[in-house]
MIFI-746605 format. One record per residue (C-alpha): x negated, y, z negated; residue in three letters. Coordinates in Angstrom, 1 decimal. Example, Ala and Ser with C-alpha at 12.3 -4.5 7.8 and 13.67 -1.06 7.14 Angstrom:
REM MIFI-746605
u | v | w | residu
-12.3 | -4.5 | -7.8 | ALA .
-13.7 | -1.1 | -7.1 | SER .
***
This chain:
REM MIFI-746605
u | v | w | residu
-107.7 | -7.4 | 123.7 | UNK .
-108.1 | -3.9 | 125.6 | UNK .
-106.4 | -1.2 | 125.3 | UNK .
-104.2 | -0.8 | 128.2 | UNK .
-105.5 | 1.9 | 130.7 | UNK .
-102.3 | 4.0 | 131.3 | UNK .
-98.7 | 4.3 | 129.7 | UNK .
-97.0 | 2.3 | 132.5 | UNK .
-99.1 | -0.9 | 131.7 | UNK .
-98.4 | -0.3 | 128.5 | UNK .
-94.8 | -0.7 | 129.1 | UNK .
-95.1 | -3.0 | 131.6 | UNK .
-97.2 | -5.2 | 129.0 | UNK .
-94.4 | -4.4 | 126.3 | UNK .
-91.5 | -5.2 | 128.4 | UNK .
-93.0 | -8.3 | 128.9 | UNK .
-93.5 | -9.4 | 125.5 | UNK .
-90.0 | -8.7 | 124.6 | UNK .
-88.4 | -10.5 | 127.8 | UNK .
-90.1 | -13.7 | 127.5 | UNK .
-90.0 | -13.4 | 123.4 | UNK .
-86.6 | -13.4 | 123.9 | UNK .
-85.9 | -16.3 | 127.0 | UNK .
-86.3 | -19.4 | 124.8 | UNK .
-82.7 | -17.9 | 123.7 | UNK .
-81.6 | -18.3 | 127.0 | UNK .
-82.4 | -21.7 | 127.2 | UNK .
-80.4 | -22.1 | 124.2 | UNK .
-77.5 | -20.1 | 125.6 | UNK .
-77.9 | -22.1 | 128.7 | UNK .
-77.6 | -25.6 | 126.6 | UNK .
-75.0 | -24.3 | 124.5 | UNK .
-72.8 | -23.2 | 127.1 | UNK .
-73.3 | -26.3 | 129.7 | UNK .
-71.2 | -28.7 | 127.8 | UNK .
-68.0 | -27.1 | 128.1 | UNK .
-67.1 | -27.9 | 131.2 | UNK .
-69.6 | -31.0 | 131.9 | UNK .
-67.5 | -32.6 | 129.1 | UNK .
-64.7 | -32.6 | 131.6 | UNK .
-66.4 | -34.5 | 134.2 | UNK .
-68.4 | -37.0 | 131.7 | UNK .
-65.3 | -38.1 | 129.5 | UNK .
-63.7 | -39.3 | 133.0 | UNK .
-67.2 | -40.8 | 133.8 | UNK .
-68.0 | -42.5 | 130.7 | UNK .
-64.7 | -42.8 | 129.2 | UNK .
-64.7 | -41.2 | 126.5 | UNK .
-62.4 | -40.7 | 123.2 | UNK .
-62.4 | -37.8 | 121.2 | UNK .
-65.0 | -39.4 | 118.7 | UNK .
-67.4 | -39.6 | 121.6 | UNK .
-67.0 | -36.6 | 123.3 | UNK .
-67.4 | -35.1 | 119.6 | UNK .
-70.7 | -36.2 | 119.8 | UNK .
-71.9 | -35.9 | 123.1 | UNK .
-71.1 | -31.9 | 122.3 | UNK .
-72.6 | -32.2 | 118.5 | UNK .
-75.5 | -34.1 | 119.0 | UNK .
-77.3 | -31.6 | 120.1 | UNK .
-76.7 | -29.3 | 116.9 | UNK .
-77.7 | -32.3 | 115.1 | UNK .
-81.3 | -31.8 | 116.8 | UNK .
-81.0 | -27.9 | 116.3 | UNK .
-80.8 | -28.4 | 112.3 | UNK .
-83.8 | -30.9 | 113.0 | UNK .
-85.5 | -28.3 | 114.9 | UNK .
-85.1 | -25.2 | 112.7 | UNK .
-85.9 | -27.1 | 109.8 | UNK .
-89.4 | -27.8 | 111.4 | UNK .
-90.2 | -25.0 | 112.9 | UNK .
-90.0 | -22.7 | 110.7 | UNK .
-93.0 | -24.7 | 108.6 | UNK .
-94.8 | -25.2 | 112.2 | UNK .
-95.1 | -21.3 | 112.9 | UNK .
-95.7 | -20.3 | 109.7 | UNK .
-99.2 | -22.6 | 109.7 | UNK .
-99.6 | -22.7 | 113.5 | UNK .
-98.5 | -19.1 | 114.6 | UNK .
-95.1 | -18.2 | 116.4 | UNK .
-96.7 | -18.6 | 120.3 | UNK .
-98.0 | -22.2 | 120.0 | UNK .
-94.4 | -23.2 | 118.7 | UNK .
-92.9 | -21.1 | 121.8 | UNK .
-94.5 | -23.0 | 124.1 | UNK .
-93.3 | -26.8 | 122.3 | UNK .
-90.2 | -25.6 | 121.9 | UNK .
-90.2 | -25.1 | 126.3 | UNK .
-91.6 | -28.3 | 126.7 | UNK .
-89.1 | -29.9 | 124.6 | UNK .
-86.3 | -28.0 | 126.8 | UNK .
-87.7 | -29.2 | 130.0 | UNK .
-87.9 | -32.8 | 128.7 | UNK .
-84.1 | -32.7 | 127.5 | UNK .
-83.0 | -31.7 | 129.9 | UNK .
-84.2 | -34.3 | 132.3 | UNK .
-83.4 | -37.0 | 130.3 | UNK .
-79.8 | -35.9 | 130.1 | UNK .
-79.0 | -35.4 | 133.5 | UNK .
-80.7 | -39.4 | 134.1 | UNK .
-79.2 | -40.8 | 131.2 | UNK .
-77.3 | -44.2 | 132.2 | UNK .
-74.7 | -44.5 | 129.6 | UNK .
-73.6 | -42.4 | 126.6 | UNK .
-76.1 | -43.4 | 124.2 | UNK .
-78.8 | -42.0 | 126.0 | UNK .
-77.1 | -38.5 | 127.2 | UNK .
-76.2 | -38.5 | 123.2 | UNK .
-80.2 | -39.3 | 122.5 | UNK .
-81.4 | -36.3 | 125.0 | UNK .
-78.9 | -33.9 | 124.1 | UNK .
-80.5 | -34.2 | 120.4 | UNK .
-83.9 | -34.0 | 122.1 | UNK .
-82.6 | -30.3 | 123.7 | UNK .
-81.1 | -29.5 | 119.9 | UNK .
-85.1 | -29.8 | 118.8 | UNK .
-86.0 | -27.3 | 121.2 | UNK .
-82.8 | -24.8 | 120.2 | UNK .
-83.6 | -24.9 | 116.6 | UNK .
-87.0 | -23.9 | 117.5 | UNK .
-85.6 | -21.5 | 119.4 | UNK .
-83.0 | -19.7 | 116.9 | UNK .
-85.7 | -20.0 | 114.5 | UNK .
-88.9 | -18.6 | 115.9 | UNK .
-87.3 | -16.0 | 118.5 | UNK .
-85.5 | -14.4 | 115.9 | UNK .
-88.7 | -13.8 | 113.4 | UNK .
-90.8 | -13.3 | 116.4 | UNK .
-89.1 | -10.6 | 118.1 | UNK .
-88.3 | -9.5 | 114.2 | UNK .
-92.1 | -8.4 | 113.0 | UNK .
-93.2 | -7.5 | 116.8 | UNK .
-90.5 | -4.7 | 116.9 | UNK .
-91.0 | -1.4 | 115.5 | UNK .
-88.6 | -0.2 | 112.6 | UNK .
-86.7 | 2.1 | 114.0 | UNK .
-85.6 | -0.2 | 117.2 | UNK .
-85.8 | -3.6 | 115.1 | UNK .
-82.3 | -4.2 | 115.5 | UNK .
-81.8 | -3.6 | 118.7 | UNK .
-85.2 | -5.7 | 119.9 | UNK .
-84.0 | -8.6 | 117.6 | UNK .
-80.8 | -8.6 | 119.5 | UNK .
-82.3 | -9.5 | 122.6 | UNK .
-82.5 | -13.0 | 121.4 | UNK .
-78.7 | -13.0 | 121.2 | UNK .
-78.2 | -11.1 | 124.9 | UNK .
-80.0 | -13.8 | 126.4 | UNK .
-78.3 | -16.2 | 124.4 | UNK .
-74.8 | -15.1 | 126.4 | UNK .
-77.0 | -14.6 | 129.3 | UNK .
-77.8 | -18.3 | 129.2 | UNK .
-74.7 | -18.9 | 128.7 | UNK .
-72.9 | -17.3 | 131.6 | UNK .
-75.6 | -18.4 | 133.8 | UNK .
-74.1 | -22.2 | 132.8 | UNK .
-70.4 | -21.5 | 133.3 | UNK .
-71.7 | -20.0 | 136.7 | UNK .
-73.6 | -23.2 | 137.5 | UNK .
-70.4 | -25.5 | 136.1 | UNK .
-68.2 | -23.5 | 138.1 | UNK .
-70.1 | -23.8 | 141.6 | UNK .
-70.7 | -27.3 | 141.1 | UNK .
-67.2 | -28.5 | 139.6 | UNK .
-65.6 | -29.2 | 142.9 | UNK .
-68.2 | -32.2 | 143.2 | UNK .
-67.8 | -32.9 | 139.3 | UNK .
-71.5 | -32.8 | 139.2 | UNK .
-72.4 | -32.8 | 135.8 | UNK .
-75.7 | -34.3 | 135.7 | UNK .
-77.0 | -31.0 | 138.0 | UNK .
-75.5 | -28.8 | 135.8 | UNK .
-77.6 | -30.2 | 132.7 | UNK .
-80.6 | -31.2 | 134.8 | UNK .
-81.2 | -27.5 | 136.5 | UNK .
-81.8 | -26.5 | 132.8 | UNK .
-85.1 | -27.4 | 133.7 | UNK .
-86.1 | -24.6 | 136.1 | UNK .
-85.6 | -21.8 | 133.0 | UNK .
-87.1 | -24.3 | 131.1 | UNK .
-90.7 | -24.1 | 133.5 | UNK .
-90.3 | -20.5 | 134.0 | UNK .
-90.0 | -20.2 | 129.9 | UNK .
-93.2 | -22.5 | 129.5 | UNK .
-95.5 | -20.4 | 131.7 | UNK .
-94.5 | -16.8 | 130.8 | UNK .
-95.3 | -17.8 | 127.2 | UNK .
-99.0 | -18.6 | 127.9 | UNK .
-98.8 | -14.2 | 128.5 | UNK .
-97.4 | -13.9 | 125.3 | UNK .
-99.5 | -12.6 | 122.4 | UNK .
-99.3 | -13.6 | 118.6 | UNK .
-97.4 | -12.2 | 116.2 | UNK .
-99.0 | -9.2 | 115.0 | UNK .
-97.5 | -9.6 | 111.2 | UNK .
-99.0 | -13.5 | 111.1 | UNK .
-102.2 | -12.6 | 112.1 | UNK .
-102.5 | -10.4 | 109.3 | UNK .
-101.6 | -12.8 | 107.1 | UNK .
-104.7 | -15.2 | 108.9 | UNK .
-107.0 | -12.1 | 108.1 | UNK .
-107.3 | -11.7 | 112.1 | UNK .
-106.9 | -7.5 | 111.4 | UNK .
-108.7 | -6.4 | 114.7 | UNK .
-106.2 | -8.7 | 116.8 | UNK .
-103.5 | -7.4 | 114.9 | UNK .
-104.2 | -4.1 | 115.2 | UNK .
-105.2 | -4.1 | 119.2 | UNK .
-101.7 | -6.3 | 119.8 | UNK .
-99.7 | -2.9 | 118.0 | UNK .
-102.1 | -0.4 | 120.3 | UNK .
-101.3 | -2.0 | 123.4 | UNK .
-97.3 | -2.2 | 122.4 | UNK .
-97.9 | 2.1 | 122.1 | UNK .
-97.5 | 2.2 | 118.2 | UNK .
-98.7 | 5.5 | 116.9 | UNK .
-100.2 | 4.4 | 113.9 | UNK .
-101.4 | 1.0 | 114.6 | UNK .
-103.9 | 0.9 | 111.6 | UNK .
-101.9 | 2.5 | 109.7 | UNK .
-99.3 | -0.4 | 110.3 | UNK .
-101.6 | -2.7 | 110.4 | UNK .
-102.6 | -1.7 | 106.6 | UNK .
-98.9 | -1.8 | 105.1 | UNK .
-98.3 | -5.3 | 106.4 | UNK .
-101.7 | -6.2 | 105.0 | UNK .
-100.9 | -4.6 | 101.5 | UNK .
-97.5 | -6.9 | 101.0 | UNK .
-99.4 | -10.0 | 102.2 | UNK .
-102.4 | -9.6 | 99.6 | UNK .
-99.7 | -9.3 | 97.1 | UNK .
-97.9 | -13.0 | 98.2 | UNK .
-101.5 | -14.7 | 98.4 | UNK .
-101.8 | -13.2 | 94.7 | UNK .
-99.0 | -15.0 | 94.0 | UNK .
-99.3 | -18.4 | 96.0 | UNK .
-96.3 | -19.7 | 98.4 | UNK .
-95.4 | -21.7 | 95.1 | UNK .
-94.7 | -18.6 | 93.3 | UNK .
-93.7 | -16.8 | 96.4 | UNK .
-90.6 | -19.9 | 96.6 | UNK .
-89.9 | -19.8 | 93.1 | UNK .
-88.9 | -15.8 | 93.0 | UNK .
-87.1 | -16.3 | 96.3 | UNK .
-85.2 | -18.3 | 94.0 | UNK .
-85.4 | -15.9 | 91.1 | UNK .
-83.4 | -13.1 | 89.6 | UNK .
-85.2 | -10.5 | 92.2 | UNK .
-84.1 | -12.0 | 95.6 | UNK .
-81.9 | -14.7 | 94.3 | UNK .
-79.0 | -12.8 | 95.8 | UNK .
-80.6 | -12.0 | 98.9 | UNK .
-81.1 | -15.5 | 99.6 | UNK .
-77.0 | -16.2 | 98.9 | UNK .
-76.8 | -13.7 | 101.5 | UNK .
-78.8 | -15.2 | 104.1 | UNK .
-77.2 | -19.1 | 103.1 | UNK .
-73.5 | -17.6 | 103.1 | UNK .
-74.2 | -15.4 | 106.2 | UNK .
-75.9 | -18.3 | 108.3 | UNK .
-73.0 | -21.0 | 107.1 | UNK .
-69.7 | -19.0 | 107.8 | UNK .
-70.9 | -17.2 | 110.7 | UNK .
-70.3 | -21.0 | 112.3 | UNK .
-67.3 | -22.0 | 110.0 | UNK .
-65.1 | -18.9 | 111.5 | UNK .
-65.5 | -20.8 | 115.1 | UNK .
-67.1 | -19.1 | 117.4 | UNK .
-68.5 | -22.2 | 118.6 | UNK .
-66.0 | -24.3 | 119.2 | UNK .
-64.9 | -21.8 | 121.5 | UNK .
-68.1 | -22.0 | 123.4 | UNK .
-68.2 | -25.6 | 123.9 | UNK .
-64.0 | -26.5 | 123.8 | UNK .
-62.9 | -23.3 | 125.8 | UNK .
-62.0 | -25.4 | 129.2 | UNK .
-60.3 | -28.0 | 126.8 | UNK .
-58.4 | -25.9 | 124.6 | UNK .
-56.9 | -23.6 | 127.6 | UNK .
-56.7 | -27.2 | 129.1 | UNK .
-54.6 | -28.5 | 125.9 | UNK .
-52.2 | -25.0 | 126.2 | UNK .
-51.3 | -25.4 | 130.1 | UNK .
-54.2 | -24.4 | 131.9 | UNK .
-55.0 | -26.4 | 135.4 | UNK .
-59.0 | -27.7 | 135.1 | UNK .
-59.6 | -25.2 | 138.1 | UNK .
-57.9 | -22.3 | 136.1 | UNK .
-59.6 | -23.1 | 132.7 | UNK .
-63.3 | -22.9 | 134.2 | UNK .
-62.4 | -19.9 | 136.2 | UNK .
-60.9 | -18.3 | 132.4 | UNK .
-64.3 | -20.2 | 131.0 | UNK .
-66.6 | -18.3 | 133.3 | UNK .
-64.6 | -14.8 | 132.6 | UNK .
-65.3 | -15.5 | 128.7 | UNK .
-68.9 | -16.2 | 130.0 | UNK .
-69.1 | -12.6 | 131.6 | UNK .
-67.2 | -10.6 | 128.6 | UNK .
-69.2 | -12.3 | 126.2 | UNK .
-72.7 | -10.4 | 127.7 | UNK .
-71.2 | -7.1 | 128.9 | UNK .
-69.9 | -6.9 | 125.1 | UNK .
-73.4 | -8.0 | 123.6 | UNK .
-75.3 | -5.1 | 126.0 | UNK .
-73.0 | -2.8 | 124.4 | UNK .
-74.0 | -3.9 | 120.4 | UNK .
-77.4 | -3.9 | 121.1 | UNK .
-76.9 | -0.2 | 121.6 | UNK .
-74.9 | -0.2 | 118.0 | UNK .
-76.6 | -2.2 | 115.8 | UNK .
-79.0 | 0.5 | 114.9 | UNK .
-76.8 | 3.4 | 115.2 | UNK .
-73.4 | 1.9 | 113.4 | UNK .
-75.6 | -0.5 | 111.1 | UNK .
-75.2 | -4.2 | 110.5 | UNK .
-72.9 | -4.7 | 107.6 | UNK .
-70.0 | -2.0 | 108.7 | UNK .
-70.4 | -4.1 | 112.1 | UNK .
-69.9 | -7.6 | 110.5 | UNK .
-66.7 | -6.4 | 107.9 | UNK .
-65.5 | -5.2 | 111.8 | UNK .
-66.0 | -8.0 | 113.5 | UNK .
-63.9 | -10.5 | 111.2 | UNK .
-60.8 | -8.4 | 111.2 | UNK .
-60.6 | -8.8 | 114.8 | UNK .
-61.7 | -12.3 | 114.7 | UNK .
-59.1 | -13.1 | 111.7 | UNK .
-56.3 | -11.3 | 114.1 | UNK .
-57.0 | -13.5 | 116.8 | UNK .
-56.4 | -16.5 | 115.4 | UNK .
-53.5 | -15.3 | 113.1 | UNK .
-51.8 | -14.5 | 116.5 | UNK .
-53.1 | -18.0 | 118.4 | UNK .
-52.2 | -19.8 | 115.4 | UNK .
-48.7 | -18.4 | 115.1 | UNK .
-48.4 | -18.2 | 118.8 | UNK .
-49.2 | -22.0 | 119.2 | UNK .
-47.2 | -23.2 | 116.2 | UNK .
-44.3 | -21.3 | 117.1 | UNK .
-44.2 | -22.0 | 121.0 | UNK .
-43.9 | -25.5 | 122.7 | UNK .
-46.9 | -26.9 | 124.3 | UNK .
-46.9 | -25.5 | 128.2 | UNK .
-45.4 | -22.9 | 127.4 | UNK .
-46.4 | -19.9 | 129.8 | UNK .
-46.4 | -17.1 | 127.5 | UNK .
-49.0 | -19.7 | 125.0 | UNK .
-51.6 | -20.0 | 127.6 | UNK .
-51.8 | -16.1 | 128.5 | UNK .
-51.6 | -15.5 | 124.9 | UNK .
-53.7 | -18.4 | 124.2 | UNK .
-56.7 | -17.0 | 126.5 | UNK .
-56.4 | -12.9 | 125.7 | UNK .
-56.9 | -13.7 | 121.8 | UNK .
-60.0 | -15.9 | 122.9 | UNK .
-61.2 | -13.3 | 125.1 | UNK .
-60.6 | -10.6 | 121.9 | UNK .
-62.1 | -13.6 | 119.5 | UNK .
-65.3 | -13.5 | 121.4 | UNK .
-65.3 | -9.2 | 121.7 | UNK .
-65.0 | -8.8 | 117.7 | UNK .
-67.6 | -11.5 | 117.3 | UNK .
-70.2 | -10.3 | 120.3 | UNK .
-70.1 | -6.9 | 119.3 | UNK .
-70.5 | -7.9 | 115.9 | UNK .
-72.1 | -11.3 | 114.0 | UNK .
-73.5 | -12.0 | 117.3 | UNK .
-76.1 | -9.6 | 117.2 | UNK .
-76.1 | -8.9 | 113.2 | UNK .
-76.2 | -12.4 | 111.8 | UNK .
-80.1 | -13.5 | 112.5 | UNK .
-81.3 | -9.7 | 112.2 | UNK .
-80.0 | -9.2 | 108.9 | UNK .
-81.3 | -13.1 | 108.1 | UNK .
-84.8 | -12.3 | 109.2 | UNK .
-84.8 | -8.5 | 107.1 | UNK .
-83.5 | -10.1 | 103.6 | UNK .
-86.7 | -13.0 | 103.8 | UNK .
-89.8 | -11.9 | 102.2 | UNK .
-92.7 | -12.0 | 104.7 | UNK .
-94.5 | -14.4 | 103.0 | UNK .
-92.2 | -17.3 | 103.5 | UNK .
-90.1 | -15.8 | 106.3 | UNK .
-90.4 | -18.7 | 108.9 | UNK .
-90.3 | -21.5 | 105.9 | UNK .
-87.1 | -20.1 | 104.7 | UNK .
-85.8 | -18.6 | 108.4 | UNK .
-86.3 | -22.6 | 108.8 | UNK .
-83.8 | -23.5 | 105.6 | UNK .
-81.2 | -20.7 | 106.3 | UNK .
-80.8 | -22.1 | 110.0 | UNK .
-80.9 | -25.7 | 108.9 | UNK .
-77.5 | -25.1 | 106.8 | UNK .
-76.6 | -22.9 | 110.1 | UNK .
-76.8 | -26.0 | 112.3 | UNK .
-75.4 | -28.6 | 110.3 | UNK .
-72.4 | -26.3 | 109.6 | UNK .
-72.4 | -25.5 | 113.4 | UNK .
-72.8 | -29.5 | 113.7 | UNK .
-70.0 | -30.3 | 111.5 | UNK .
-67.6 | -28.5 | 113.0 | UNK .
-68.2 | -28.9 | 117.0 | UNK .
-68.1 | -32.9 | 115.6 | UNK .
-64.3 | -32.4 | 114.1 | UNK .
-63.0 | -29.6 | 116.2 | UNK .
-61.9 | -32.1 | 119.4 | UNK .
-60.9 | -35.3 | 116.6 | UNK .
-58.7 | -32.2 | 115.0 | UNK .
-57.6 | -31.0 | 117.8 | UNK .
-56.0 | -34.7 | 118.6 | UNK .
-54.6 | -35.2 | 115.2 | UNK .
-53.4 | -32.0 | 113.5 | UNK .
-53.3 | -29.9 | 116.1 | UNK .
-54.5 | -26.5 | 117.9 | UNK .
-52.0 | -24.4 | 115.7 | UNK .
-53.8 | -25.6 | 112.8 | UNK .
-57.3 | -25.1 | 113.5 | UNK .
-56.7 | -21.8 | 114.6 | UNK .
-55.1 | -20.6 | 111.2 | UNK .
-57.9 | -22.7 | 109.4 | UNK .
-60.3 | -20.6 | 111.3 | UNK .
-58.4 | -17.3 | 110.4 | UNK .
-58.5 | -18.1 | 106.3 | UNK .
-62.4 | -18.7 | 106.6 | UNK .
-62.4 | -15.3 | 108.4 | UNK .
-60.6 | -13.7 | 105.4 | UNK .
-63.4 | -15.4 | 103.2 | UNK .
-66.0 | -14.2 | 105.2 | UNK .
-65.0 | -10.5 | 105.0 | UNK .
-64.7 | -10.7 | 101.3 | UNK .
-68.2 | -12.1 | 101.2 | UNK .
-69.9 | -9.6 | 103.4 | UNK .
-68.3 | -7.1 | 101.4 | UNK .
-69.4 | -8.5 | 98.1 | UNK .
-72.8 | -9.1 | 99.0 | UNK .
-74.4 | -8.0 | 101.8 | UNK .
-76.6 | -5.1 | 102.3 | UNK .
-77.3 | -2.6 | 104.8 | UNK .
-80.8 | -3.1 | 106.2 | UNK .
-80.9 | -0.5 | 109.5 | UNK .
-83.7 | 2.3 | 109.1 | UNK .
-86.0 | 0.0 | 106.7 | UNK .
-89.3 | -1.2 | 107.6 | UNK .
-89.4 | -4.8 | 106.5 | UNK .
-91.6 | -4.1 | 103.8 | UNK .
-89.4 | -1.8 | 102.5 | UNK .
-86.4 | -4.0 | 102.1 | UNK .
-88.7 | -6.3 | 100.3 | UNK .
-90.3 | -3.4 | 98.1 | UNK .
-87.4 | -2.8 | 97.3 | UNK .
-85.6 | -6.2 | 96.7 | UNK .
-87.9 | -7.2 | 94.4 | UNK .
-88.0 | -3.8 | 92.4 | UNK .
-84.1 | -3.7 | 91.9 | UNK .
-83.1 | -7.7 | 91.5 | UNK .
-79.7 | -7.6 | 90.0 | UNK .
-77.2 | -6.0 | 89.1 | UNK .
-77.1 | -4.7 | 92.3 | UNK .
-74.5 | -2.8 | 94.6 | UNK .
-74.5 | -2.9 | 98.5 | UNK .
-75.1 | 1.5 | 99.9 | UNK .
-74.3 | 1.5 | 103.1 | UNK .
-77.9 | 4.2 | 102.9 | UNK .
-80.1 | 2.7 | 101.0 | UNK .
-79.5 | -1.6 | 101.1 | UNK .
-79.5 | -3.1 | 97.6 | UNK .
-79.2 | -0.4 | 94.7 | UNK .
-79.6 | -0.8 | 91.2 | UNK .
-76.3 | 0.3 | 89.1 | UNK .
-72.3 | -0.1 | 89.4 | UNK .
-70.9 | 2.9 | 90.1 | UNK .
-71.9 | 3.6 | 93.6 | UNK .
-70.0 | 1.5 | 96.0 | UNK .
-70.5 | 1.6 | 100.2 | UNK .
***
């Protein structure tokens, strides 16, 4: 690989890598986001009750925790590019398959096939864009997985909007496919992963990828990532999975598990997917609750632009402890709001749709862009996209379980309910991102590990310096 001939194709050529690194994500956005209001149209179609439109929404999480769980395993042997460009054909062939289905079963069936390709997805974008980054933009460039992820899903509310009047569901899954294509051929531009080539020994590609990105020191670079991969092939991935394990990164990997499980259980996506049913179930017309849908759509990215510029100046724990007060106020006011109120009532629906609207602000400027940076930072290199793989398994399965119960709740105890459910998990969740969670901004990656593994425990969280032996300093 050359070395570009001028600073503008080095841009250009950087620019690049990032953007399409980063579109698989808004395939998954796009996927993600589609359902909402296509669930309208197909439970008329179809007929179905809340069991079944449970898991024509779920069913494709139930692929994504298939997905991740394979991935992960597939990049770290195969490279992060080659699992790119399955994970678009796997979109493209989902997405077909869903808009022809002929009966529930099958739409159910494809939608898991489209969960195998967002797995991949959450799973490989976020360690891709991860070790291609430089430090001191890492969180910001990670990010750009979670932008296009809104991206993707504004573009659906868009598409379910303009073609609701005709209650043309199977064109708003089916033109999933055009991204899809686009996705499949700007990958074969992409380059590997300049950290796994290292650890194949492919040094001279590793180091010409980092020149033609503009790094200053690309040997230099080059050199430190190969330093902390001859001490994991010392040890053996054996080894390497025991002490992830172990008393030096054991509490790391809590992190990661508890970060990656209660970033779903707070319900973030059952806003995604329910939004038109919910505002629907408060006194919403269908019209009015895709218009509202679409308006979460847009605040949703315009909020996510705005952390991307925050992440690395504010840093990613102060952001998450931020983002669950506001999304623990929002549902202690829809909760109380709902309970206390009859159904239909006017002052419930506006209520009802400004604390989703602040729900999605605290968590877009917050756990939406910190959750899978911070993930990717705590894993060692050596097993990064195994364990990226089991982190995002647990994530999908609790994302899966509750997009399966949130519309059978929503028919037996009630919207009140599930909103204060959702408001006690918040609580939880600040306590344990207090507790245990470090601050990673500033770090090169094999600095957080140095260090991880030198410290082990007790540890305290500095809001400075990430994990730090002793009890007396607090963040």
């Amino acid at each position: 690989m050359n070395q570009p001939q001028s600073p503008t194709d080095g841009r250009r050529f950087t620019t690049m890598v990032y953007f399409f690194g980063a579109l698989g994500e808004l395939m998954f956005g796009f996927d993600t986001g589609v359902i909402g209001v296509a669930l309208l149209f197909i439970k008329k179609e179809m007929k179905l009750d809340s069991v079944l439109q449970g898991w024509v929404v779920s069913s494709l999480l139930l692929g994504a925790a298939i997905g991740v769980g394979c991935a992960g395993i597939l990049s770290d042997r195969f490279g992060r590019r080659p699992v790119l460009q399955m994970m678009a054909a796997i979109f493209a062939l989902g997405a077909l398959g869903a808009a022809l289905s002929p009966n529930v079963i099958w739409l159910i069936f494809f939608r898991c096939v489209m969960g195998l390709g967002v797995g991949a997805s959450a799973v490989v974008v976020t360690v891709y864009l991860a070790e291609i980054a430089p430090t001191e933009h890492r969180g910001r460039i990670a990010s750009l997985g979670q932008l296009m992820v809104v991206c993707g899903i504004l573009l659906s509310y868009i598409l379910d909007y303009a073609l609701s009047p005709i209650e043309a569901w199977r064109w708003m899954i089916g033109l999933g496919l055009v991204p899809s294509m686009i996705l499949l051929l700007g990958l074969f531009y992409l380059p590997e992963s300049p950290r796994w080539l290292v650890k194949r020994n492919r040094i001279a590609e590793a180091e010409a990828i980092l020149r033609r990105m503009g790094r200053a020191q690309p040997e230099s670079e080059a050199r430190e990532i190969e330093a902390i991969e001859a001490q994991q092939v010392k040890r053996g991935l054996g080894a390497a999975l025991r002490e992830l394990a172990g008393p030096g990164l054991r509490l790391a990997l809590i992190a990661t598990l508890g970060l990656a499980v209660l970033t779903q259980l707070m319900g973030i996506n059952s806003i995604i997917y329910y939004a038109p049913t919910t505002l629907v179930t408060v006194g919403f017309g269908q019209t009015a609750s895709i218009i509202a849908n679409v308006g979460i759509g847009a605040l949703n990215v315009i909020v996510t632009m705005i952390a991307l510029y925050t992440v690395d100046r504010l840093g990613r724990r102060r952001l998450l402890l931020l983002g669950c007060i506001g999304m623990v106020l929002a549902m202690v006011i829809l909760g109380i709001t709902t309970l206390a109120l009859p159904r239909g009532n006017g002052v419930v629906a506006v209520v009802t749709l400004l604390c989703l609207l602040f729900f999605v602000v605290s968590f877009g400027m917050s756990w939406g862009v910190c959750v899978r940076v911070v993930i990717s930072e705590l894993l060692p290199l050596s097993v990064r996209g195994s364990a990226m793989g089991l982190v995002l398994v647990l994530n999908w399965l609790a994302n899966f379980l509750v997009s399966l119960m949130f519309p059978i709740a929503l028919a037996s105890v009630g919207i009140a309910i599930i909103f204060l459910t959702f408001a006690v998990i918040g609580i939880i969740t600040f306590c344990f991102v207090f507790g245990l969670v470090p601050e990673t901004k500033g770090r090169s990656l094999e600095k957080i590990e140095a260090d991880l593994r030198q410290h082990g425990q007790p540890f305290v969280v500095s809001t400075s310096q990430g994990y730090k032996q002793g009890s007396d300093t607090r963040a």
